[in-house]
VEXDREN-2710 file (C-alpha; in Angstrom, 1 decimal):
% VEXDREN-2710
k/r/px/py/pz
1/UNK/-18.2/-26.5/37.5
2/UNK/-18.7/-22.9/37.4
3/UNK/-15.2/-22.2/38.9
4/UNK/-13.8/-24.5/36.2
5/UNK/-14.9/-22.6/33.5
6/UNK/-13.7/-19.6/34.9
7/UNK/-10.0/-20.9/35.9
8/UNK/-10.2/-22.2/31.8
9/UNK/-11.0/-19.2/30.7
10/UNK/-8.2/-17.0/33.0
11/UNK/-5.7/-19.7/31.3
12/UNK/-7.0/-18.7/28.2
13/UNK/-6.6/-15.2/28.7
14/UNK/-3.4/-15.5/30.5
15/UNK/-1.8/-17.2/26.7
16/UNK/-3.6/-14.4/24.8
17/UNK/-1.8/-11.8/27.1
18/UNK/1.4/-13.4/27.4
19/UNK/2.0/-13.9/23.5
20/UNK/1.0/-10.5/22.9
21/UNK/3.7/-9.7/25.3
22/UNK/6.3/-11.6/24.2
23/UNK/5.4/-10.3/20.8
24/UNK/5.7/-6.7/21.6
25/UNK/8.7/-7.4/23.5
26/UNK/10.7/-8.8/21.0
27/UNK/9.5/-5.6/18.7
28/UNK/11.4/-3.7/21.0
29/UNK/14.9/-5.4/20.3
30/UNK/16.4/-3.8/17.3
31/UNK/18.4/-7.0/16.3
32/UNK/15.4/-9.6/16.3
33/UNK/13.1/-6.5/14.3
34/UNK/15.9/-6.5/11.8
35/UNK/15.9/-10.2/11.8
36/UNK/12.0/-10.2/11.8
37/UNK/12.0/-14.3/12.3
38/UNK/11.8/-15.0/16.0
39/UNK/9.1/-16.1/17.5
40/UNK/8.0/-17.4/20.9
41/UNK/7.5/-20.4/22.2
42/UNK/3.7/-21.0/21.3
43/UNK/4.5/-19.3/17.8
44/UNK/7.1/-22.0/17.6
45/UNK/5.0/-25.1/18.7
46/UNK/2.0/-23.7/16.3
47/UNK/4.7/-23.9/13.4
48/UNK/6.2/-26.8/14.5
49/UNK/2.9/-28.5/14.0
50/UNK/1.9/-27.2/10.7
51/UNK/4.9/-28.2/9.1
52/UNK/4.8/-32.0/10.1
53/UNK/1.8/-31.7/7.9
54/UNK/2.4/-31.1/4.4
55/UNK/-1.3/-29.9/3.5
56/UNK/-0.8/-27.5/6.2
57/UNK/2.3/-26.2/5.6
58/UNK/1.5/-25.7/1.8
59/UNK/-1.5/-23.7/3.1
60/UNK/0.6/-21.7/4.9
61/UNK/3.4/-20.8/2.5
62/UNK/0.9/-20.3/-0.3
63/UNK/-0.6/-17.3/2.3
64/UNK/2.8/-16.6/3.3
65/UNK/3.9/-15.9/-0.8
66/UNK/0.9/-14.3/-0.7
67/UNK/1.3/-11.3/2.3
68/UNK/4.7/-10.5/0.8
69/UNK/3.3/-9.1/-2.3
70/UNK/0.6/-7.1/0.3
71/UNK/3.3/-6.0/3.1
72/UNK/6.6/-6.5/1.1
73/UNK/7.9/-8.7/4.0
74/UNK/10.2/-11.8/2.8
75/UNK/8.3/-15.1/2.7
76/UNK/10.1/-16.4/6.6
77/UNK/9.0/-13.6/8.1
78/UNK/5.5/-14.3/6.1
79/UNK/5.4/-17.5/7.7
80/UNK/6.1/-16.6/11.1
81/UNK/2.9/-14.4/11.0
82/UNK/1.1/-17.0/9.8
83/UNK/2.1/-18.6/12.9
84/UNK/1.0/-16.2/15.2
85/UNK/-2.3/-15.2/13.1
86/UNK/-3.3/-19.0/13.4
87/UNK/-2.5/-18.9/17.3
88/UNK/-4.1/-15.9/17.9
89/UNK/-7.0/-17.5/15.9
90/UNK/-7.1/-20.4/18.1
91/UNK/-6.9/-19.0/21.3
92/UNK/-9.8/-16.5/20.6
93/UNK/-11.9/-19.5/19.4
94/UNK/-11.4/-21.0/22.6
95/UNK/-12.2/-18.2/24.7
96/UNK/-15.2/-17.7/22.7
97/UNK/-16.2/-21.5/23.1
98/UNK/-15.8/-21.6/27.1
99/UNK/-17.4/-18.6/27.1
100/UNK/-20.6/-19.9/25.9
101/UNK/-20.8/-23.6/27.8
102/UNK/-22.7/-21.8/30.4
103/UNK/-25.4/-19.9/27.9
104/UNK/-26.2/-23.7/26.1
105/UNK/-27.7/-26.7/27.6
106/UNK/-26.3/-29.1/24.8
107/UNK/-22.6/-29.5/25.7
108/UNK/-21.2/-30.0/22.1
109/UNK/-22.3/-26.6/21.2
110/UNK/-19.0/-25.4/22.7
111/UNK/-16.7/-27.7/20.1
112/UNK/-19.0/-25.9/17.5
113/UNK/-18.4/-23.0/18.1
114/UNK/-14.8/-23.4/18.7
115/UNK/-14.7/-24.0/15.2
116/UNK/-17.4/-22.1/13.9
117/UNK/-14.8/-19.2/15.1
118/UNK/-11.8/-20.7/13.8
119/UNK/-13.8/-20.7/10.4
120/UNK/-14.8/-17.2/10.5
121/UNK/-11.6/-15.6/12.1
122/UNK/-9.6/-17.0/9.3
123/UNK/-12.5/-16.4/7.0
124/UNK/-12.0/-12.9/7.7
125/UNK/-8.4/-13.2/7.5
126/UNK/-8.1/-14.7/3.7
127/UNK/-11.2/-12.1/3.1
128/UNK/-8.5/-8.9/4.1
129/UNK/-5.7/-11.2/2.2
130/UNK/-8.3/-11.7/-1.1
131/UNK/-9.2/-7.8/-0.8
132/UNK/-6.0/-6.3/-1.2
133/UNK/-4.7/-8.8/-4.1
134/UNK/-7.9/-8.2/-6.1
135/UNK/-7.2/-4.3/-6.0
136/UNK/-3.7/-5.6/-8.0
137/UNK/-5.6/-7.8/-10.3
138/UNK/-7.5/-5.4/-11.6
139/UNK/-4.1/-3.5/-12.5
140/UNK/-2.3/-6.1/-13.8
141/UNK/-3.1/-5.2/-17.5
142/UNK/-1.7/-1.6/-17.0
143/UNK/1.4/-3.4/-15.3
144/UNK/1.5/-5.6/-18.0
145/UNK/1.0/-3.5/-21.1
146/UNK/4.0/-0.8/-19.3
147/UNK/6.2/-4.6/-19.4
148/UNK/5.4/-5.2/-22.8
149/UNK/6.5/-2.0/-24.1
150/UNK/9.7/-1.4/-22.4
151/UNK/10.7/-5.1/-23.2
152/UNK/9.5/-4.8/-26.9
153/UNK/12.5/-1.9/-26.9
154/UNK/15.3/-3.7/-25.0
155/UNK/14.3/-7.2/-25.6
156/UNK/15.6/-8.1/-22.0
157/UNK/13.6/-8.6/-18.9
158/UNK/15.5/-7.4/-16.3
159/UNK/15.7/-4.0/-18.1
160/UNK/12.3/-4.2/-19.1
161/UNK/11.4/-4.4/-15.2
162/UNK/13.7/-1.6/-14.3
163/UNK/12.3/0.7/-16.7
164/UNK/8.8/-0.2/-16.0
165/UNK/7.9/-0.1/-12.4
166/UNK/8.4/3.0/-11.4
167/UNK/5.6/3.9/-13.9
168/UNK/3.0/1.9/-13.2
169/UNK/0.1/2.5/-10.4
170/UNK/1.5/2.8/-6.8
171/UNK/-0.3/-0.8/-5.5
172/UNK/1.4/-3.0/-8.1
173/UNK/4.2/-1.1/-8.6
174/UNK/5.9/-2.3/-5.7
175/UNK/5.0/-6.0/-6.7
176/UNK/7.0/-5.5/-9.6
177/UNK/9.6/-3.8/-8.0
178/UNK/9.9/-6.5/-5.9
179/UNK/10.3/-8.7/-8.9
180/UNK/13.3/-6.7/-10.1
181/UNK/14.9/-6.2/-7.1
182/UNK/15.0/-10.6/-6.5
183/UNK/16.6/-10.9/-9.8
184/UNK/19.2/-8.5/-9.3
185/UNK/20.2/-9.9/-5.9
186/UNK/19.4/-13.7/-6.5
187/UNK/20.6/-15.7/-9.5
188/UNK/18.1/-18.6/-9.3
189/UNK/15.4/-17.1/-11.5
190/UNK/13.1/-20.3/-11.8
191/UNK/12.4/-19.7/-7.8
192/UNK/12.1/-15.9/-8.0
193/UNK/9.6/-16.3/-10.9
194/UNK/7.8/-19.4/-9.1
195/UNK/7.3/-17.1/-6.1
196/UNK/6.3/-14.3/-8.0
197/UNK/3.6/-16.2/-9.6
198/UNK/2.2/-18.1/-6.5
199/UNK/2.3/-15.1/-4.4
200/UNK/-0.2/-13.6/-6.7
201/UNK/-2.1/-17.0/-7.4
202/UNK/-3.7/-15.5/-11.0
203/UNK/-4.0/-17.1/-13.9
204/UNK/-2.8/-13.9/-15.8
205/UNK/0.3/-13.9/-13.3
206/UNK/0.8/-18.0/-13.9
207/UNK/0.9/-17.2/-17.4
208/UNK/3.1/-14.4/-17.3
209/UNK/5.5/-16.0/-15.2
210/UNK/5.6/-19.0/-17.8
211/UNK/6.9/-16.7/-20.4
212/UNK/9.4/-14.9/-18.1
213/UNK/10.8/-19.0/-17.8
214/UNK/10.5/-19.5/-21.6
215/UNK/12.4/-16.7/-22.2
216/UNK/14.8/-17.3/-19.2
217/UNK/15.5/-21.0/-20.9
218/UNK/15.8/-20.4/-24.5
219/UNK/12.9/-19.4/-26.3
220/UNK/14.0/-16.1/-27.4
221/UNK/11.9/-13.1/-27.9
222/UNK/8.8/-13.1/-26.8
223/UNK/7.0/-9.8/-27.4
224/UNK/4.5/-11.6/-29.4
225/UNK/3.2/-13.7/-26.6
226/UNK/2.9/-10.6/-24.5
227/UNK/1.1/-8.5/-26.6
228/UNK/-1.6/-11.9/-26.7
229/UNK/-1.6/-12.4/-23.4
230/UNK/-2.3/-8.4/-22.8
231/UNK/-5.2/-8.5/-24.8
232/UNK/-6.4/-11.8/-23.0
233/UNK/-6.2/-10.8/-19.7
234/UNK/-7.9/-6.9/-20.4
235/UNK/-10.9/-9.1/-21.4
236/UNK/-11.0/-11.4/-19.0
237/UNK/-10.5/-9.0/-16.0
238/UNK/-13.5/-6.8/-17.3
239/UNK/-15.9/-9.6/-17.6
240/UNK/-14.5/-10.7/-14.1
241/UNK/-15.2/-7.1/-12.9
242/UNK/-19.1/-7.8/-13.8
243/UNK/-19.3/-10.7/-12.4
244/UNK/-18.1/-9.4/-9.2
245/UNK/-20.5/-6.7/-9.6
246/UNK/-23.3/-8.8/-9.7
247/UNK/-22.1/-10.8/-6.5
248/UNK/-22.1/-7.7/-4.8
249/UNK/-26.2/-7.4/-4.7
250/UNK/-26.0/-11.3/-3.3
251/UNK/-23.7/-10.8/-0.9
252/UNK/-25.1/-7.7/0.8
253/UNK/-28.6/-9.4/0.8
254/UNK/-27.4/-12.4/2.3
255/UNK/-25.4/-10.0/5.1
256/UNK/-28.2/-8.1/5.6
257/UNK/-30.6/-11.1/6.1
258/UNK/-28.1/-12.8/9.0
259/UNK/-28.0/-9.3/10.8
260/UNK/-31.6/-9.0/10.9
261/UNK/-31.4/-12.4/12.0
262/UNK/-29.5/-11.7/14.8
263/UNK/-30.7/-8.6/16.0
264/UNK/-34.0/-10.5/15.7
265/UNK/-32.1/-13.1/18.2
266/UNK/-31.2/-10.3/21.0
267/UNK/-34.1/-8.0/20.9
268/UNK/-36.4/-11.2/21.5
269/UNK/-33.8/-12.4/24.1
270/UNK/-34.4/-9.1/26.3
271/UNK/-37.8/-8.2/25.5
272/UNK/-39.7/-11.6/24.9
273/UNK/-39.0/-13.9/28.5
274/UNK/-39.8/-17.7/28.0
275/UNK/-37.3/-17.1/24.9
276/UNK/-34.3/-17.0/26.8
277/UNK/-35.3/-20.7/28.2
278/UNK/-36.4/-21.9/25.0
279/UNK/-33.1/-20.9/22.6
280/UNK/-30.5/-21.5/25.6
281/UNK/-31.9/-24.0/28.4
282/UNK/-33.9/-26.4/25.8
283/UNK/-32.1/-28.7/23.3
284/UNK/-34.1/-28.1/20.9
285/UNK/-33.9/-24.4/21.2
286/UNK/-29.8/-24.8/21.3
287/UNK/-30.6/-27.4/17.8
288/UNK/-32.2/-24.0/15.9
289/UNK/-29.0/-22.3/16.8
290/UNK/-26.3/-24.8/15.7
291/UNK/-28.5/-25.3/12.7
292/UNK/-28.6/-21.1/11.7
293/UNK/-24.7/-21.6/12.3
294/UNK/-24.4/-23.8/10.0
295/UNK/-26.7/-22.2/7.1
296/UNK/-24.3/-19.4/8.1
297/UNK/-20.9/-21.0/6.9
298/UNK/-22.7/-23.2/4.2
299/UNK/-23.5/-19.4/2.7
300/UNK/-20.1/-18.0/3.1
301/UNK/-19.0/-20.6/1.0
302/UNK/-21.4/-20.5/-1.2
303/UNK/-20.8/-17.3/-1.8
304/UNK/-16.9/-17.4/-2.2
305/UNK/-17.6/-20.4/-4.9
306/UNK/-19.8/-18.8/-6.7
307/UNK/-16.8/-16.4/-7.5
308/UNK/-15.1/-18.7/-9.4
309/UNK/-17.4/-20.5/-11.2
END
C-alpha cells in the first residue's frame, strides 16, 4: 500500500510539474503571450467541465470580470486563469490529501481534507481578489465625485470619462480608464456597462452603471441623480469602513486562537509521546481533528458573513 501512495503521489507531482511547464512554455512564444488565451490540455479539460455547468461557469466569469478590473487583462484571458488557478487548486489538494492517508487511521480523513484544501486555497484566492477590490471601493466616491463634475460641464459621458480619469487616484483610475477606452473601441454600451458593473460587484458601482444605461437610452441629463448617489455612497462607505474596523479585532482573535491551536497540536506531537498514537493512530483521536477542521471553515465563514450583514 505504501508503494501506492507513493506512485499517486509522483503522478500528482508529475501534473503539477508538467502544467507549470507547459505554462511557462507557452509564455515564451511571443504569438500565444500576445494572444494570452491558450491553454493546455488539463487547463482545457478543467474549463471544459466548468462550462457544462452553468452555476460554475457563472462563478467563474463573475471572478473572471472581476481580475480584469485588478490586472487589466480582458475577461478570456480572465477565464483561462481561472482555469488554471482552479487546476492548480485541485492538484495541490490532492497532493495534500495522499499525503496524509498514512498520518490518519480513519480513511475518509483523506476526502476531507482534499476538500478542506480546495476550500481554503480558493478561500485565499477570493481573499487576495476581495483585498484588492475593497482598496477601489473605498475610492469610488473620489472617482465618482471627479465624474460628476466633469459630466455636469459637458453633459456627455464619454467626455466626462476622458476628462476624468487621469485625475483620479492611481488604483481606480485605471478601472475607469478601462471604461473609457471599451466605449471608444466597442459600440455595444449595454455590455461594456454590464461588465463594468459586475466586475466590480458594488452596489454603488450597480447603481452607477444603471444611470450610465438611463442616460445611454433616453433619459437625458442626469447630473442630479449623480450628485444623490455621491452623497449616498460617501455615507455608506464610511459606516462600511467601521464596520470593517470592528471585524478586524474578531478576525485577528479568531486567527490567533487557531495558531495557538496548532502550535499547541505540534509541540505536544514532539514533546508529549502517547499523543502521537492518540491524535493519528486512534479514531477517536483522528474524530477531534476532522471536528477542529470543521469549527475551522464554519469560522471563516462566519466571519466573511458577518461582513455583509
Amino acid at each position: 500500500m505504501r508503494i501506492v501512495y507513493i506512485v499517486l503521489l509522483l503522478i500528482v507531482i508529475a501534473l503539477i510539474l508538467i502544467d507549470i511547464a507547459l505554462n511557462n512554455k507557452k509564455k515564451n512564444s511571443r504569438f500565444r503571450q500576445r494572444q494570452g488565451v491558450e491553454s493546455n490540455f488539463l487547463t482545457k479539460l478543467v474549463g471544459h467541465f466548468i462550462s457544462s455547468h452553468n452555476f460554475l461557469n457563472n462563478f467563474k466569469m463573475r471572478y473572471a470580470n472581476k481580475l480584469s478590473l485588478i490586472n487589466h487583462q480582458n475577461k478570456i484571458q480572465n477565464a483561462v486563469f481561472v482555469d488554471r488557478f482552479i487546476l492548480f487548486d485541485i492538484l495541490v489538494s490532492l497532493m495534500i490529501g495522499l499525503m496524509t492517508i498514512k498520518l490518519f487511521t480513519m480513511w475518509y480523513v483523506f476526502f476531507i481534507v482534499f476538500f478542506v484544501s480546495i476550500f481554503f486555497i480558493t478561500y485565499v484566492g477570493t481573499l487576495y481578489v476581495s483585498f484588492k477590490l475593497n482598496r477601489i471601493y473605498s475610492l469610488f466616491p473620489i472617482a465618482l465625485q471627479l465624474f460628476t463634475d466633469e459630466y455636469v460641464s459637458c453633459k456627455n459621458i464619454k467626455n466626462a470619462l476622458n476628462e476624468s480619469y487621469h485625475k483620479m487616484p492611481d488604483k481606480i483610475s485605471v478601472v475607469f480608464e478601462g471604461l473609457a477606452r471599451r466605449f471608444a473601441s466597442e459600440s455595444n454600451y449595454k455590455e461594456v456597462i454590464d461588465d463594468f458593473a459586475d466586475g466590480l460587484d458594488f452596489v454603488w458601482g450597480y447603481a452607477f452603471a444603471e444611470l450610465l444605461l438611463l442616460s445611454y437610452e433616453g433619459a437625458g441629463d442626469i447630473s442630479e441623480d449623480l450628485i444623490y448617489l455621491n452623497e449616498l455612497s460617501n455615507e455608506e462607505i464610511k459606516a462600511g469602513a467601521e464596520t470593517e474596523t470592528a471585524l478586524l479585532g474578531n478576525k485577528m482573535v479568531f486567527i490567533i486562537l487557531n495558531l495557538a491551536t496548532v502550535e499547541g497540536l505540534i509541540l505536544s506531537l514532539k514533546l508529549v509521546p502517547i499523543a502521537k498514537y492518540l491524535y493519528l493512530y486512534t479514531p477517536t483521536g483522528n474524530l477531534g481533528i476532522v471536528l477542529w477542521i470543521g469549527g475551522f471553515i464554519v469560522g471563516l465563514m462566519s466571519l466573511t458573513v458577518m461582513k455583509y450583514l
